[in-house]
C-alpha positions in Angstrom: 22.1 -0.9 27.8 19.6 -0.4 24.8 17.3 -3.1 24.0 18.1 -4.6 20.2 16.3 -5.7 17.7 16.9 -6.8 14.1 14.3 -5.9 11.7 14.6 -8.3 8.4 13.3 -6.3 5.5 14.1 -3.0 3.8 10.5 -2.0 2.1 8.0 0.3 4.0 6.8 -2.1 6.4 10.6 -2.6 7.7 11.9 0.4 7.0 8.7 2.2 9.1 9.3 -0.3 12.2 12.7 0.4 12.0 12.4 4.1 12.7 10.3 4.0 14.9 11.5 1.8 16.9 14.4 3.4 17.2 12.8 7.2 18.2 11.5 4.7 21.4 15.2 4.1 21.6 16.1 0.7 20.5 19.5 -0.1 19.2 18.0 -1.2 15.5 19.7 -3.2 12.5 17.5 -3.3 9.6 19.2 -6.1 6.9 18.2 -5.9 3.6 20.6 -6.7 0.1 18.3 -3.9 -1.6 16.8 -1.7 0.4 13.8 0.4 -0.4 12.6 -2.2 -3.5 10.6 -4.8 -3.8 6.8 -3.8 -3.8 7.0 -0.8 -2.1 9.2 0.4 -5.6 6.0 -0.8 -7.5 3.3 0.5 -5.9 1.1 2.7 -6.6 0.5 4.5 -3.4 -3.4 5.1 -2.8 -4.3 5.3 0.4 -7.9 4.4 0.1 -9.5 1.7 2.3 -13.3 3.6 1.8 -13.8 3.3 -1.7 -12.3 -0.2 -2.0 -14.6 -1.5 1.7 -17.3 -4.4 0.8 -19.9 -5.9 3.4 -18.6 -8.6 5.5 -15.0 -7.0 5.0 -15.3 -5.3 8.7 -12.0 -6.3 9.5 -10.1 -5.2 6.9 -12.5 -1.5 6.9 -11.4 -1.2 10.5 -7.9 -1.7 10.4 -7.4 0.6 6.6 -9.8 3.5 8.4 -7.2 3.0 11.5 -3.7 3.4 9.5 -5.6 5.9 7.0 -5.9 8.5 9.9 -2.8 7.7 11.2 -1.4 9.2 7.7 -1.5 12.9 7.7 0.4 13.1 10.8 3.2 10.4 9.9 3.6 11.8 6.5 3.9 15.2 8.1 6.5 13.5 10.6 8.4 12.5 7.1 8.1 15.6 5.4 9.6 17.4 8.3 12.4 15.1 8.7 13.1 14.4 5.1 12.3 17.8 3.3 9.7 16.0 0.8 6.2 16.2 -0.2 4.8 12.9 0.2 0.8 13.6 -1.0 0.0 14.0 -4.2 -3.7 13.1 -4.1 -6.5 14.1 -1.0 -9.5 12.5 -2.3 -10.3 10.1 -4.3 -13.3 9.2 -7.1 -13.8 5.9 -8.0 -16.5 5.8 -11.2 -18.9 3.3 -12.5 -19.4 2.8 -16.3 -21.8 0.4 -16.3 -25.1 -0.1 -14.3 -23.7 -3.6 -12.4 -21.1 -1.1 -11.5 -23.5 2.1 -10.3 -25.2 -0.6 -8.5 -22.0 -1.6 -6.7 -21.0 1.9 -5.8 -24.0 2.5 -4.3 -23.5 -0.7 -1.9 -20.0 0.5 -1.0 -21.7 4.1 -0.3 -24.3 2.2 2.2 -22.3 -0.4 4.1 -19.2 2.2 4.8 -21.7 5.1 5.8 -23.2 2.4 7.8 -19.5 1.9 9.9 -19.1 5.3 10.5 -17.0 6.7 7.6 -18.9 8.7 4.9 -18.5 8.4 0.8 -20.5 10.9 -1.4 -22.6 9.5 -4.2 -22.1 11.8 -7.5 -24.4 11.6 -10.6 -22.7 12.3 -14.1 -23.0 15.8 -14.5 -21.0 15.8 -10.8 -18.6 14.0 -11.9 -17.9 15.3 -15.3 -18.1 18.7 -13.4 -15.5 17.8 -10.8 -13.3 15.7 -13.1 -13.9 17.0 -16.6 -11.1 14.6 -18.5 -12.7 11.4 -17.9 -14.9 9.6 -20.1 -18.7 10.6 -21.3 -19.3 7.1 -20.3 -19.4 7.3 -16.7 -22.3 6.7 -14.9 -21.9 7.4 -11.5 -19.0 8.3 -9.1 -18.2 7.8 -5.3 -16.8 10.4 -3.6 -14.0 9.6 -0.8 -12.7 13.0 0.1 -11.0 11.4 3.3 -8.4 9.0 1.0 -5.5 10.1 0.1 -2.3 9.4 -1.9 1.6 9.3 -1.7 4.6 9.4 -3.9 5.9 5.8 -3.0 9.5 6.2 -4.1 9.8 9.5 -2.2 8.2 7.7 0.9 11.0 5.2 1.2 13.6 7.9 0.4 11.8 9.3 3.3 11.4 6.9 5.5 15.4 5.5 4.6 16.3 8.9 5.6 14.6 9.2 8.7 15.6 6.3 9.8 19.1 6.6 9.5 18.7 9.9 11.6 17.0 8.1 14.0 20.2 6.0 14.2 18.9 2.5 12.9 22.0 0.5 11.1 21.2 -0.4 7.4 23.1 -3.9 6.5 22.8 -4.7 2.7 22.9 -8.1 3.4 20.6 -10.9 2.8 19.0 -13.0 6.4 18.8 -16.8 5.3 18.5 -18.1 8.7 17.1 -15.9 11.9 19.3 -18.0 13.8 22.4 -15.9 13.0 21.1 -13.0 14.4 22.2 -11.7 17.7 20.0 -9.0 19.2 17.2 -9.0 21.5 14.4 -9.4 19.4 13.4 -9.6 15.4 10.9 -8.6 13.3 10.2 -10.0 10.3 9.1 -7.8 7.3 10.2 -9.6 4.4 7.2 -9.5 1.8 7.2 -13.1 0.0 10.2 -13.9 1.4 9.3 -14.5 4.8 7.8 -17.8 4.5 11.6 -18.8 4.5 12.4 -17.2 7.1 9.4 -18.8 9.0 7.9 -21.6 7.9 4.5 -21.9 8.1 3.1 -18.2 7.0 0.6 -18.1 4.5 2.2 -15.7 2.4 2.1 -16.0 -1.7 3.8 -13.9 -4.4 0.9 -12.0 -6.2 2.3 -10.5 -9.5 1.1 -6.4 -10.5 1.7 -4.6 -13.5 1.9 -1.1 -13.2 2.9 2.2 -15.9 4.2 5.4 -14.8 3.7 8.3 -17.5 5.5 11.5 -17.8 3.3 14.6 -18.4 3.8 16.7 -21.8 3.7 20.2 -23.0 0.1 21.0 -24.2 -1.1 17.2 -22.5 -4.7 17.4 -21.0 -4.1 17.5 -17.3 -3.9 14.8 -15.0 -6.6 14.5 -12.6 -6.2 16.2 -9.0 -7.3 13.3 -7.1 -7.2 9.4 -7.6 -9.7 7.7 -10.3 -10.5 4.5 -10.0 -12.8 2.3 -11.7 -13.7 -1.3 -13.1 -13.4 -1.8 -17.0 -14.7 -5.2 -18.7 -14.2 -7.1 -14.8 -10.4 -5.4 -14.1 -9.9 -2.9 -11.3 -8.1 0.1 -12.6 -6.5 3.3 -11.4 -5.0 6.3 -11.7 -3.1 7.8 -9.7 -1.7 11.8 -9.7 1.9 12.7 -9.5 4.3 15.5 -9.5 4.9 14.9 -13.0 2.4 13.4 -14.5 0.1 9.7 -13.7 0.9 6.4 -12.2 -1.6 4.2 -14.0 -2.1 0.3 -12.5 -2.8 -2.4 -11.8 -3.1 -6.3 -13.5 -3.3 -9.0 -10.6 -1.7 -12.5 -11.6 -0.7 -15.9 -10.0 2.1 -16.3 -11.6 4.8 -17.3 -8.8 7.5 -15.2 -8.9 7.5 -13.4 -12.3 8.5 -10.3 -12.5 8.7 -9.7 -16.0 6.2 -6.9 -17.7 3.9 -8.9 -20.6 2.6 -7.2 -23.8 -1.0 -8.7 -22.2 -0.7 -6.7 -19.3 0.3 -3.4 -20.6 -2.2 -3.5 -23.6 -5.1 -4.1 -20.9 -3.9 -1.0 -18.6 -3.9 1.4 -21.7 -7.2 0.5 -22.6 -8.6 0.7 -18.8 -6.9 3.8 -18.6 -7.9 5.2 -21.6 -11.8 4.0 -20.8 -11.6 6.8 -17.7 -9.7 9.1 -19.0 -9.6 9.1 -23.1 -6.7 11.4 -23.3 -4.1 9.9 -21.3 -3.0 8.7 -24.6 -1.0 11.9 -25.1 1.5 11.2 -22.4 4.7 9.9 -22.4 5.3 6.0 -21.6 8.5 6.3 -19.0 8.5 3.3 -17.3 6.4 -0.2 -16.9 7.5 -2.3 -14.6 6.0 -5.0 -12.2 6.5 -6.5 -8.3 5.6 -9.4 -6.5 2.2 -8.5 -3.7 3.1 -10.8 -0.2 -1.0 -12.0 -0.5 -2.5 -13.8 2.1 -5.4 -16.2 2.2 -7.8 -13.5 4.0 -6.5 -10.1 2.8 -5.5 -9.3 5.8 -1.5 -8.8 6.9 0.3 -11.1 9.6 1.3 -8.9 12.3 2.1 -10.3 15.9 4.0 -12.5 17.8 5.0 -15.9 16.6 7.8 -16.6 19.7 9.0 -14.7 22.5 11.6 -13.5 20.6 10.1 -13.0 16.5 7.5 -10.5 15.6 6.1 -10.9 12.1 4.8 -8.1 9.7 4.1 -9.3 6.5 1.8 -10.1 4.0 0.3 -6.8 3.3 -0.7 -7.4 -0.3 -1.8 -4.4 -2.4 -2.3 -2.3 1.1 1.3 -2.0 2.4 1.8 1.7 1.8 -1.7 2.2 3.0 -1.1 0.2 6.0 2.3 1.4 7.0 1.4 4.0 9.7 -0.5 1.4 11.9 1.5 -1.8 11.1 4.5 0.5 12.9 2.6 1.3 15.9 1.5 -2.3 16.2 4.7 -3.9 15.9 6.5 -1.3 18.4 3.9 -1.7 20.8 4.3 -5.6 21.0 8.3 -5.4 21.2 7.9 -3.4 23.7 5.1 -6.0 26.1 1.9 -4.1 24.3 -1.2 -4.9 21.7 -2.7 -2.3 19.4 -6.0 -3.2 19.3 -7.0 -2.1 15.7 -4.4 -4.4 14.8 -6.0 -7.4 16.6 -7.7 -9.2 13.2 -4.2 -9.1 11.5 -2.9 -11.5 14.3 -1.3 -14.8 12.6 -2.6 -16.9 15.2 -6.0 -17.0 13.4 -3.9 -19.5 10.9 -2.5 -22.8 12.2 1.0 -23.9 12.2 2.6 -20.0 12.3 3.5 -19.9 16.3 6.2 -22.0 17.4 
């Protein structure tokens, strides 16, 4: 008889475990009242734990370098299986347009080349030369030609559809109480939600704004490869797609709101139009904004809390980056294992989450 296992939560995080738990051949039910929304809907989809690494942040560098080379070959795995094209970005530049900013690149630049991982420090004329649409005001750029980026909506398509191949169940139903579920084990993978599923796990609601814009005939083209940057103290982004830039993100405490302000979309037109001055041409299509599960450290919760629940949750803004090696970690302790990349993200290191 197959071993069974409920996974509670339809974004990537669930949607990933479910699948590949079941290609290792459990009997899966993933619940979910909405599957595939949420913050994975939101996101943004850069893949980019380089450019974004800070000393004393060796944790979090190790476990982003650890799921970012997992990518290619999960997203190939999708592609295959789905008949998608997940990338849409495979490098990314993150600029400085100010000297506290230059200074900061070049502190990133050190302390990552000093892990193992490599960023390239560009001067102006490099970067106007590589990206020629962004601003005269950029300083200096850092290089990341390792990070990439993914179409986040075709990823859970993907995913969903791979899954379901796989043979994983999808109930549209909402889990109030683990208790009513029957199979061998669970996993929990329900973004803010899961604190009420099991009490105790630091996990907050985090609001983010983000803007999707259509390209247009005769626009200046989008970028080939993520931009990000810091304009007047906000971290910005832009991120290629298909048809045209996803463009993000504010960061708010705002419990769960979910409602787009005037505020927030004012202040990611003017970020956006501070690294690229053009982007103004492009269509608005859509502005919309999710709830981030945030926890105290910036690191996720994955690992046993009980010998029969598995959490994996609290991702933040790094669940799409994080997805590849959250999956292997999770499978690997249903099935009696530790992935030991994985081994800061255990939610032992906060009290009151193991029962």
């Amino acid at each position: 008889m197959a071993r069974s296992v409920s996974v509670v939560g339809g974004g990537v995080i669930g949607l990933s475990i479910a699948w590949r738990a079941a290609r290792n051949g459990w009997s899966v039910r993933l619940y979910d009242p909405s599957i595939g929304s949420g913050a994975s809907w939101v996101a943004g989809g850069m893949l980019a734990p380089l450019s974004e690494g800070w000393p004393g942040e060796e944790s979090v560098l190790e476990l982003g370098s650890a799921s970012l080379d997992r990518w290619p070959e999960f997203g190939k795995e999708l592609e295959a299986g789905a008949g998608v094209e997940l990338f849409t970005s495979e490098s990314s530049l993150t600029v400085a347009l100010d000297g506290a900013d230059a200074e900061d690149l070049r502190t990133i630049a050190e302390w990552v080349g000093a892990q193992g991982r490599e960023l390239q420090i560009l001067g102006r004329a490099e970067v106007r030369a590589l990206e020629p649409m962004l601003g005269r005001g950029v300083r200096l750029g850092l290089l990341a030609v390792d990070e990439l980026a993914v179409d986040n909506r075709l990823l859970l398509q993907a995913l969903q559809r791979c899954a379901v191949d796989a043979g994983v169940e999808l109930i549209g139903e909402a889990v109030h109480s683990l208790d009513r579920l029957s199979t061998d084990q669970i996993v929990v993978t329900a973004g803010i939600a899961s604190p009420a599923l099991w009490p105790g796990l630091p996990v907050r609601p985090v609001k983010g704004e983000i803007l999707r814009l259509r390209s247009r005939p005769g626009v200046t083209p989008a970028p080939g490869r993520t931009i990000r940057g810091s304009v007047h103290g906000r971290p910005a982004y832009l991120v290629p797609r298909a048809d045209g830039i996803v463009v993000g993100a504010t960061q708010y405490e705002s419990g769960n709101d979910t409602q787009v302000t005037v505020a927030g979309v004012r202040d990611l037109i003017a970020d956006a139009e501070a690294l690229m001055p053009a982007i103004g041409e492009y269509e608005l299509r859509e502005t919309s904004a999710g709830l981030r599960p945030m926890t105290p450290d910036n690191l996720p919760l994955i690992g046993r809390v009980s010998d029969r629940v598995v959490v994996a949750t609290g991702h933040g803004r790094n669940g799409i980056l994080l997805t590849p090696v959250t999956a292997d970690a999770t499978v690997a302790l249903l099935e009696g294992s530790a992935l030991v990349e994985a081994k800061a993200a255990d939610p032992e290191r906060f009290e009151k989450v193991a029962r």
